[in-house]
C-alpha positions, 0 to 999 in steps of 0.5 A: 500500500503506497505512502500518503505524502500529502501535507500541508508543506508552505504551513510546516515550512512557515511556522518552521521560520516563525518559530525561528523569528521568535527564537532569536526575539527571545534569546538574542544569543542563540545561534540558528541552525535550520529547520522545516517541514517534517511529516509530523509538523515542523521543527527548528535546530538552535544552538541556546547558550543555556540548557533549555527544556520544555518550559521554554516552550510557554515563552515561545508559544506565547511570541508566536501566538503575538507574531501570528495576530499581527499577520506580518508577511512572510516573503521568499527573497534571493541572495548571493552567496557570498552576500548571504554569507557575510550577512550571516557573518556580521549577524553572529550566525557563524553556523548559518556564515558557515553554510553559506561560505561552503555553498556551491549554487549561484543563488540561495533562496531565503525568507524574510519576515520584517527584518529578520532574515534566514535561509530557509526554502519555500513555498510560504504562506502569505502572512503570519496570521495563517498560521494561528493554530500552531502548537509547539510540542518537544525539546530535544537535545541532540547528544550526538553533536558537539555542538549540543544542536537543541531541536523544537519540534510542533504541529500546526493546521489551518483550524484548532480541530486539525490541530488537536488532532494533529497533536493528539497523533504527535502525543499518541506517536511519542509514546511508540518512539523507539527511544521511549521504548528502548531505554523502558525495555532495557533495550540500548541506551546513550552515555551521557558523558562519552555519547556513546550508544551502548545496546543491553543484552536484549537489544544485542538479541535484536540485531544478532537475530536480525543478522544471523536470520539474514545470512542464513537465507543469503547463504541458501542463495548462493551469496558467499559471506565475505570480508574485504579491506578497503582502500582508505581506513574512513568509514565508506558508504559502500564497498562496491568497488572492492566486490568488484575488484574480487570478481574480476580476479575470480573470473580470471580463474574461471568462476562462472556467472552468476557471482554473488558477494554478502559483506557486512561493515560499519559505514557512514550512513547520510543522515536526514535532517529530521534525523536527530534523535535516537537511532536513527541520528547515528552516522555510522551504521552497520551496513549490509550490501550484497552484490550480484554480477550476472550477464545481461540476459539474466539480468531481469531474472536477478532483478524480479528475484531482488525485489521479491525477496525485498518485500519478503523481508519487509513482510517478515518483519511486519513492516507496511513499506512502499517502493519507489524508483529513483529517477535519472541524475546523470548527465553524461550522455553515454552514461545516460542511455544505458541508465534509462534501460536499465531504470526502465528494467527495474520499473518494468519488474516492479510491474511484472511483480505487480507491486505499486510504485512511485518515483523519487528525485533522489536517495541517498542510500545509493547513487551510483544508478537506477535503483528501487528502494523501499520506503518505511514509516516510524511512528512519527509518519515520518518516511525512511530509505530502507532495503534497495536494489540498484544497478551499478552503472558508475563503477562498471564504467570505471572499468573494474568490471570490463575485463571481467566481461566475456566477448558474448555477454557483459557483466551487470552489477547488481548491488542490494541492501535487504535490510538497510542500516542496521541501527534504523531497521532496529528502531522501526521494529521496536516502533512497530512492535513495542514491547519486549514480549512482542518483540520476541515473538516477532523474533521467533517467528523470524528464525523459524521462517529464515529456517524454511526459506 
């Protein structure tokens, strides 16, 4: 069944930059981070010089509702970079200057609201008074940052019913958050002083299930469990390359296709910007990522056979997911047709299959050509990058597949994440299932079905 992915983005996006203007109206020494529209509400990162906690939102909800009465326009302006960045600068914004002296485009799109000034994307309402039912829900302390980023996060609507309603689903949601949950049932919990997250006996059973029950399928497969080093000791995204280098030797000593690799690593994960809080802020994750090097008439075969197992896994783990097929991002023209039929490929198993789709701009759990990823929900409704399939045009062009080609058929590089970041798949779990009891269950009916698969 396919995300819902309406909402109401020019409310979130301007409550998100009124709140702004009321944080930096009440606390002239706070330093702006950014914000905006989430699948909840909205929310705005600060840096405060003082610890704050939720009785702080009295305050600010008091200087919004007087913001909002006064129904000043909220207008989308364009800067210079280079202009922005000293604006910022002399502001004593340094983390906003920052952004703006790394920025690469010729224009940065930002928001004023009287004189008050951010880098913020739009679309907006017209004025503040649209924004009147607007309810300021959590403080959250992102731990993870040296900095100690402090995140607001609200609802808001165009009428007090919506509004009720939308907190009642934000108050409904927090009592399933993973974070909630996990440090209740003795899962993991975080160091206050070294920040490190540190997972209890129970949540260790948690990933091990998870890890095992999947290596014992991939092995039934066909998938060799392997271990490569990689080329530089920082934490990779990915370990297509070194794959590729070992099947190329492989087929040099007569290994026939189709060839398939499973290894399991700590990577950095590109984080969301709702990504703040929990397991889900984690920057480096544990990764799997399997790769498949097939002929080009077997290709469609691999690509179905993916993307059942996909949703089998997706199904066995009780999540309710929707696929989406990422759209075109290269512009080289050689590179470009091929990646066409290949997404092309992809979509047309996705039909054969019968499974529903949409397309997105952009994923960041693989970009290196067309891909198909699942999509989950957490409690929050906010959408997540889950297990994938993908093509690997980029590295195949490089050459480090080429000469491991036969004259008759080339060789295609599949690369597949079936369970994702490992850490995010966790805490999607604990939100979907709550409790330890539940969670057992789950984990039994899950070793006894990766037995029979």
């Amino acid at each position: 069944m396919p995300i819902d992915k309406k909402n109401n983005i020019s409310l979130k996006t301007s409550a998100a930059e009124l709140l702004a203007y009321a944080i930096v109206t009440s606390f002239p020494e706070v330093k702006l981070v950014g914000g905006g529209a989430t699948k909840s509400g909205f929310y705005y990162d600060a840096i405060f010089k003082d610890d704050v906690d939720n009785t702080m939102l009295v305050i600010l909800e008091e200087r919004l509702r007087e913001l909002t009465q006064r129904k000043l326009p909220i207008t989308s302006i364009e800067m210079a970079p280079a202009s922005a960045h000293y604006y910022f600068r002399d502001k004593k914004q340094h983390v906003l200057a920052k952004k703006l002296k790394e920025y690469n485009g010729n224009i940065v799109e930002m928001v004023r609201i009287e004189d008050f000034i951010d880098k913020a994307q739009g679309p907006f309402v017209e004025h503040s008074g649209m924004i009147a039912a607007v309810k300021l829900i959590t403080v959250t302390k992102d731990t993870n940052n040296r900095e100690k980023i402090t995140r607001i996060e609200g609802v808001v609507a165009y009428d007090k019913k919506s509004l009720k309603k939308a907190a009642q689903h934000y108050k409904n949601a927090r009592k399933n958050d993973h974070g909630n949950i996990g440090e209740k049932e003795e899962l993991f919990e975080q160091d206050e002083q070294t920040e490190i997250w540190m997972w209890h006996k129970k949540g260790q059973k948690i990933r091990s299930t998870l890890i095992t029950s999947l290596e014992k399928i991939l092995e039934k497969q066909g998938f060799e469990n392997i271990l490569t080093t990689p080329k530089t000791q920082d934490y990779q995204t990915t370990r297509a390359e070194e794959h590729a280098r070992l099947c190329l030797a492989e087929r040099h000593k007569g290994k026939a296709l189709p060839i398939r690799y499973y290894e399991r690593f700590d990577g950095a994960y590109p984080l969301d910007p709702e990504a703040l809080y929990g397991l889900y802020s984690l920057p480096i994750c544990s990764i799997d990522e399997e790769h498949i090097f097939c002929e080009e008439e077997d290709l469609q075969k691999e690509l179905i056979s993916s993307l059942q197992f996909i949703d089998k896994i997706g199904k066995m783990l009780g999540f309710e997911g929707a696929f989406s097929c990422v759209s075109n991002k290269t512009s080289r023209r050689e590179t470009t047709k091929q990646w066409k039929k290949y997404e092309e490929m992809l979509t047309s198993a996705l039909e054969s299959l019968g499974y529903s789709y949409d397309f997105c701009e952009d994923i960041t759990s693989f970009d290196r050509g067309p891909a198909v990823i699942m999509q989950y929900k957490d409690a929050y409704g906010r959408i997540w990058e889950g297990p994938y399939v993908g093509i690997d045009v980029v590295t195949r062009e490089k050459n480090i597949t080429k000469n491991a080609c036969n004259e008759k058929a080339a060789t295609v590089m599949i690369e597949c994440s079936f369970l994702g970041a490992l850490e995010r798949t966790v805490a999607l779990l604990i939100e979907q299932h709550g409790g330890q009891q539940k969670l057992q269950a789950l984990l039994d009916d899950i070793v006894a079905e990766a037995s029979t698969i």
